[in-house]
C-alpha positions as CSV (number, residue, x, y, z in Angstrom):
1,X,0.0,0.0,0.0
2,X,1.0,3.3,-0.9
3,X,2.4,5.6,1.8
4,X,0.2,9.1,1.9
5,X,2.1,12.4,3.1
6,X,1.0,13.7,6.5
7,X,-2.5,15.6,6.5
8,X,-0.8,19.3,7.3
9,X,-3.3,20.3,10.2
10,X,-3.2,24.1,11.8
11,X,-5.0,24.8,14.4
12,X,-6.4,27.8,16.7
13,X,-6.9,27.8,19.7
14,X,-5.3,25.6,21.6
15,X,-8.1,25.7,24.6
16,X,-9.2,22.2,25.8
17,X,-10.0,21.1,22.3
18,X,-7.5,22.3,20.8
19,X,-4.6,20.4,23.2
20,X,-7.0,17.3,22.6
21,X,-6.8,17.7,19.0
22,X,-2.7,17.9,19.5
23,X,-2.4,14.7,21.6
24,X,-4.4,12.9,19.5
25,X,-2.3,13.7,16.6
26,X,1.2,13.1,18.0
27,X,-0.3,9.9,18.4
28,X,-1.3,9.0,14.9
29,X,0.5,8.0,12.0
30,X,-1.1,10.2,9.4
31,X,-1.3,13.6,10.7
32,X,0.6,16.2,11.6
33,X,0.0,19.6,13.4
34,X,1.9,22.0,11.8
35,X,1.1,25.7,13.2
36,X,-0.8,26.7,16.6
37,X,-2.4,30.2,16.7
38,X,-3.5,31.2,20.7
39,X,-3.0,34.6,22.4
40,X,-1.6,32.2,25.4
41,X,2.0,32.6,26.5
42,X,4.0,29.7,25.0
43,X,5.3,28.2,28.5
44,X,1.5,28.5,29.7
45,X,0.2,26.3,26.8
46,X,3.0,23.9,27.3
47,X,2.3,23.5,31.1
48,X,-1.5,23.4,30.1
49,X,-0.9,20.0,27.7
50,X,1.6,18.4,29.8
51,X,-1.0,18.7,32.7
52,X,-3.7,17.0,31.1
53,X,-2.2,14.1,29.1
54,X,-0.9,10.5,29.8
55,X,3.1,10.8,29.0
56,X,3.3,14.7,29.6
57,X,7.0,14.0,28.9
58,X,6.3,13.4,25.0
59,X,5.6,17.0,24.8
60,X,8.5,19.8,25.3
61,X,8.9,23.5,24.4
62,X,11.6,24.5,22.5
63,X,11.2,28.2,21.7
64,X,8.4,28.7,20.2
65,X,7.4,25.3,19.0
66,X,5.7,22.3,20.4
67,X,8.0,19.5,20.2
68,X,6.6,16.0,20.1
69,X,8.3,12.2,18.4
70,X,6.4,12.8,16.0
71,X,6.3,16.2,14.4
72,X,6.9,20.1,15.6
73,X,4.5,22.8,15.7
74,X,5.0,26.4,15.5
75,X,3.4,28.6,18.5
76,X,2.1,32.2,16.9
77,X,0.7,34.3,19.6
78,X,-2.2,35.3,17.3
79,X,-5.9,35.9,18.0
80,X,-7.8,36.4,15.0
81,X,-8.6,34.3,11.8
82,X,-7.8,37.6,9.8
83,X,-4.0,37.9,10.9
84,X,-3.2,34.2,10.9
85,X,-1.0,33.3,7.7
86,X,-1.4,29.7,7.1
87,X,-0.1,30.1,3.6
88,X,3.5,30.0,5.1
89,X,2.8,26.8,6.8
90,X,1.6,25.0,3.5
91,X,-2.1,23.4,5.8
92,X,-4.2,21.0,4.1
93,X,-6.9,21.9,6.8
94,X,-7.8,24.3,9.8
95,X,-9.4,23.4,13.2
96,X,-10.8,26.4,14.4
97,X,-11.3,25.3,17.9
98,X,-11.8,28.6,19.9
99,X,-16.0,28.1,20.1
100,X,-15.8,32.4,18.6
101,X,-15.7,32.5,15.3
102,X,-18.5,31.0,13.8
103,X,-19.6,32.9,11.2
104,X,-19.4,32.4,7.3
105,X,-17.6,36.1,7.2
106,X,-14.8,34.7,10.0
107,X,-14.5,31.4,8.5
108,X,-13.7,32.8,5.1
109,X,-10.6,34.9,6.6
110,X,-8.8,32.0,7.1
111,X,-9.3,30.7,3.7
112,X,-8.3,33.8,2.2
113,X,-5.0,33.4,4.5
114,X,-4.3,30.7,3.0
115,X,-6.2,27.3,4.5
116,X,-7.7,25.3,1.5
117,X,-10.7,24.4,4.3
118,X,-11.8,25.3,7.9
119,X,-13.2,23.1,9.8
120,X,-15.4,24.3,13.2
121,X,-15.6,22.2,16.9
122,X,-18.6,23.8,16.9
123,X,-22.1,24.3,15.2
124,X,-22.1,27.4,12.8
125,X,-24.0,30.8,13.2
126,X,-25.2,30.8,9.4
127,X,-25.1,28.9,6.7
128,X,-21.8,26.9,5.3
129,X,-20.9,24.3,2.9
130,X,-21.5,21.2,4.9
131,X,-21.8,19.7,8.9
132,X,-20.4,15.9,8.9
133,X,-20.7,13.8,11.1
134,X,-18.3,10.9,10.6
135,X,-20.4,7.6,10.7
136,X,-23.9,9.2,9.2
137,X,-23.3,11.6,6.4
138,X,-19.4,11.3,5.8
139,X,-20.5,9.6,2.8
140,X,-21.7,13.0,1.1
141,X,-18.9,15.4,1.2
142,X,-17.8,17.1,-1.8
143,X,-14.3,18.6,-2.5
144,X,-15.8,21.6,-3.6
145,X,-16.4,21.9,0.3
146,X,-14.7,24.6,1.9
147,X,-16.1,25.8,5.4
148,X,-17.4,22.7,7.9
149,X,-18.5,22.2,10.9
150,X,-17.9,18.7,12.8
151,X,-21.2,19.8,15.2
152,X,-20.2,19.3,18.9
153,X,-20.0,16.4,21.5
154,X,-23.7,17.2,22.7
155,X,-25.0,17.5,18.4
156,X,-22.9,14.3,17.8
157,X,-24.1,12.3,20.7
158,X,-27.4,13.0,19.7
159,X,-27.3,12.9,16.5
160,X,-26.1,9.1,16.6
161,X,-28.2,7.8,19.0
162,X,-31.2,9.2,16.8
163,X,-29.4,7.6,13.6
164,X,-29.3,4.1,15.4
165,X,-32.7,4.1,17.1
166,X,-34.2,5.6,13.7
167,X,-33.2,2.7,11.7
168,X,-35.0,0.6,13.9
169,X,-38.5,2.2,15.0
170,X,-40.3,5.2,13.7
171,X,-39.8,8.1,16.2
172,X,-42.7,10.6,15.8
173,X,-41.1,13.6,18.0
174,X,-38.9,14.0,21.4
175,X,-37.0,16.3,23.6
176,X,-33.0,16.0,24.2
177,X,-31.6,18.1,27.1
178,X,-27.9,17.5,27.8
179,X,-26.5,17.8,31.3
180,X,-23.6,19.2,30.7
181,X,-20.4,20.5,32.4
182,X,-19.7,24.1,32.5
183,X,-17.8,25.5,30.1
184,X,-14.8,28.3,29.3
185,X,-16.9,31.0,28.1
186,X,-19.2,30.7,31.7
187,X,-18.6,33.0,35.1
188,X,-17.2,30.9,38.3
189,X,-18.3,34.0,40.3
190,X,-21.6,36.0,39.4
191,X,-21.0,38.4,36.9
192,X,-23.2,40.9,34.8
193,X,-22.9,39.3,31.3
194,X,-25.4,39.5,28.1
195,X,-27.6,36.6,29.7
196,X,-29.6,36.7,32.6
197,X,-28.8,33.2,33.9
198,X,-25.3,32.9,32.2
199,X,-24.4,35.6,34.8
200,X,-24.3,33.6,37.3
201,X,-21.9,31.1,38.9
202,X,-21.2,27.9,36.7
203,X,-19.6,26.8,40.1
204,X,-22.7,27.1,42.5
205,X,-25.9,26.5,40.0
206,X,-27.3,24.3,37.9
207,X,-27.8,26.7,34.9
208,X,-31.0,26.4,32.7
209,X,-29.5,26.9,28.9
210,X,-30.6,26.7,25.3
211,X,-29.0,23.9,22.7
212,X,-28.1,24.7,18.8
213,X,-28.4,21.5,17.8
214,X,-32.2,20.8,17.6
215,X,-31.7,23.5,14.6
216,X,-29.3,21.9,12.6
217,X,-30.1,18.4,13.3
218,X,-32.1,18.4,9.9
219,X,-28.5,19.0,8.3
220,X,-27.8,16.1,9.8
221,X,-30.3,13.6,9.6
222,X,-33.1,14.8,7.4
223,X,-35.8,12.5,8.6
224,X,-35.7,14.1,11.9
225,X,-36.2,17.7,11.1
226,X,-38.2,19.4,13.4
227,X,-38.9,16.3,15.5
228,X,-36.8,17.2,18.3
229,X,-36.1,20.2,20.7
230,X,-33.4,20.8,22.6
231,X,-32.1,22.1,25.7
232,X,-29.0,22.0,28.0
233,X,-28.5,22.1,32.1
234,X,-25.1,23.0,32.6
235,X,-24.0,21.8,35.7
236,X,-21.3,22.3,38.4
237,X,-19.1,19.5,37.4
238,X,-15.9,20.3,35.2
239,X,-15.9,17.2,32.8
240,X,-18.2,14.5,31.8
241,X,-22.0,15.4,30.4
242,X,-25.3,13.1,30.0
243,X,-27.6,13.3,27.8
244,X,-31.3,12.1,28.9
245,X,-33.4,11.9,25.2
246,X,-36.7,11.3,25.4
247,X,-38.6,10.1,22.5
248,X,-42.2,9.2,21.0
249,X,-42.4,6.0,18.8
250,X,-45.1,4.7,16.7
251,X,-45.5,1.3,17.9
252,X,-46.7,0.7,21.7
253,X,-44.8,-3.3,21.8
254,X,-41.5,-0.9,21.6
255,X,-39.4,-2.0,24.8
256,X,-36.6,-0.6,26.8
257,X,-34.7,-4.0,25.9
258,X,-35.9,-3.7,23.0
259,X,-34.0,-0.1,22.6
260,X,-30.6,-1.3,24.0
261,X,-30.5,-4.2,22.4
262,X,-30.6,-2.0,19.2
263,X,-28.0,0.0,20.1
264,X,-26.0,-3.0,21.2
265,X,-26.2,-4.5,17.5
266,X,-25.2,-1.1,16.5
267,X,-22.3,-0.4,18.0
268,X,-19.8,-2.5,16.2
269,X,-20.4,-0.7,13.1
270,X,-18.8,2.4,15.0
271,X,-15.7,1.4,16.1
272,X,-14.3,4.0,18.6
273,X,-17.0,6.0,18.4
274,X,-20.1,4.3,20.2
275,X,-19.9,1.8,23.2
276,X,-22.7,0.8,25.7
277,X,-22.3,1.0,29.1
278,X,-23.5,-1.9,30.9
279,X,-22.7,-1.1,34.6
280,X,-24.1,1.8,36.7
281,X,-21.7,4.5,35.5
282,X,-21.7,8.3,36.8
283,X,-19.9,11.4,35.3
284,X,-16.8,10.9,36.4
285,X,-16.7,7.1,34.9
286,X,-16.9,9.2,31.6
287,X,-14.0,11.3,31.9
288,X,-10.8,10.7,29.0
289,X,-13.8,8.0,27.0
290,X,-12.8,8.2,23.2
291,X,-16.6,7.4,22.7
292,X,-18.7,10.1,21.0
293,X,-21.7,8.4,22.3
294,X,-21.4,5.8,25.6
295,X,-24.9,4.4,25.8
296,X,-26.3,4.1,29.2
297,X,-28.0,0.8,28.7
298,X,-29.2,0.9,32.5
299,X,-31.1,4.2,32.2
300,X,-33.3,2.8,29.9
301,X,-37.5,3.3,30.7
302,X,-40.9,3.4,29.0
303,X,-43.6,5.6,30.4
304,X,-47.0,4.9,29.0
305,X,-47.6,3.2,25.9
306,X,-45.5,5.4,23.3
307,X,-42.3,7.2,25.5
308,X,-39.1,6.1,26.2
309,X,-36.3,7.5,27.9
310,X,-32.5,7.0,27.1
311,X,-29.6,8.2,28.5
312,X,-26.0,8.5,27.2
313,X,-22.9,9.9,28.4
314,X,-20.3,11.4,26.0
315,X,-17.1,13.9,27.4
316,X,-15.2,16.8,25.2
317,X,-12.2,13.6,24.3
318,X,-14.4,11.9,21.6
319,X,-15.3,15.6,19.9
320,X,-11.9,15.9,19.4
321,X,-11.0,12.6,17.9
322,X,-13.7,13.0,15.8
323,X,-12.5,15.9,13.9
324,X,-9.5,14.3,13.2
325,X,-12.0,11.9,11.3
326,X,-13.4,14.7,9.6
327,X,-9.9,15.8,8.6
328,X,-9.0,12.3,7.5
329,X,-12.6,11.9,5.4
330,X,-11.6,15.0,3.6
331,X,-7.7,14.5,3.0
332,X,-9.2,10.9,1.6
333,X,-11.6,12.7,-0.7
334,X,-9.0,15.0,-2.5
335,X,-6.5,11.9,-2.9
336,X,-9.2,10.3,-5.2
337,X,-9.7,13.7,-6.5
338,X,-6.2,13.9,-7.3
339,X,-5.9,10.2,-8.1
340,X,-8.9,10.3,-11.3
């Protein structure tokens, strides 16, 4: 077999994600982080990765690069999409994995500096080429594509579960909230913000919030266009979210065995990327799973004839990993390109 280049990956923001996306890739054999943009103080990042990875010692700082066996990566101390240059670093892709920069206008900056495609961690403001998610619509990218999205853990989890259960029963409608761990952009102290409840402590409340992924899930998975709403609890918990779906189907003889046993079948044509949980797990049993979707196959109920309740856990880890996927699905796609 023929020996592919390294996929050339920048990224920006090197955040939680971001390091994810870095450890990840100095594991692999087929990709390679080539340029880091972060306002963050070089030693700061460094000290940040090598606190929050199995063999911190794989990963050193000389000047301004990351240093790992596998490749080096340049540190630019850069903010903005508009004043990175990835034409000097020759990219294939671009994870922009600061969660700000969202928008069609802001993702095209990058591509006019240079990156041949942008990928999000997160769900878009407007609309772009294309949101995959690897395992139910990889199969329909186009090269012409040039701004994606990869969703997020909680669109992901979600959108797979749906995806397997769909296949099996006819789901009229549902509701999804995720309980989920409080994030970067969130207040640990109360503090006036643009939201009313956002303005207060993610460290003391349980925070009622709203979830993007009911809008876009019809990108997704057509069938289920405006069949489900969704929500979010964010919680005081730093790592490790759940989310509790609960769905209508047709037929009255469905059963919560019925349901796992579905998913069971399922998962072994995800490798890596679904599992089912078979013990009584809690948050923190969650916490460094690959999984994009662990299936709670003990939270399982029926109320009444036609509702049934699932819950899944899923943690920021799998997000990453799968937007490597994306990155791979694409890099694949322009070899054949290149190839015809």
């Amino acid at each position: 077999m023929a020996q592919h280049a390294p996929i050339r990956v920048g990224i920006m923001g090197f955040g939680q994600t971001g390091r994810q996306i870095y450890d990840l890739a100095s594991r692999s054999e087929d990709v390679e982080v080539v340029a880091i943009a972060d306002i963050g103080n070089a030693d700061i990042l460094h000290y940040l990765l090598c606190s929050e990875v199995n063999e911190p010692e794989r990963h050193t700082l000389e000047g301004n690069f990351l240093v790992n066996p596998r490749f080096r990566s340049r540190l630019l101390r850069i903010d903005r999409p508009a004043e990175m240059p990835w034409d000097m670093f020759g990219v294939d892709a671009v994870i922009d994995s600061t969660g700000k920069y969202r928008s069609m206008a802001e993702m095209r900056d990058h591509l006019d500096n240079g990156a041949p495609r942008v990928l999000l961690r997160t769900l878009p403001l407007d609309g772009i080429d294309r949101i995959v998610v690897p395992g139910i619509n990889g199969d329909t990218i186009d090269a012409g594509d040039r701004m994606i999205s990869a969703g997020s853990a909680t669109t992901t989890a979600l959108a797979l579960l749906l995806h397997i259960l769909s296949q099996r029963f006819e789901i009229e409608c549902g509701s999804m909230t995720t309980v989920h761990a409080y994030t970067s952009d969130q207040a640990l102290q109360d503090y006036a913000g643009s939201d009313f409840r956002r303005s207060r402590s993610a460290a003391e409340n349980i925070i009622p919030n709203s979830h993007e992924a009911g809008q876009w899930l019809g990108h997704i998975l057509p069938a289920m266009e405006g069949k489900i709403i969704t929500a979010a609890l964010n919680v005081p918990i730093h790592e490790g979210c759940l989310l509790d779906l609960n769905l209508v189907v047709k037929d009255p003889a469905v059963t919560p065995e019925a349901i796992n046993q579905a998913v069971r079948d399922a998962a072994g044509s995800y490798p890596g990327v679904v599992a089912v949980a078979e013990d009584p797990i809690v948050s923190s049993d969650v916490i460094g799973n690959p999984h994009s979707l662990l299936f709670d196959a003990v939270g399982t109920i029926k109320a009444g004839d036609h509702t049934i309740k699932c819950l899944s856990w899923y943690e920021n880890l799998g997000h990453a990993a799968r937007l490597l996927d994306v990155v791979r699905l694409y890099a694949e796609l322009d070899r054949k390109q290149e190839a015809a």
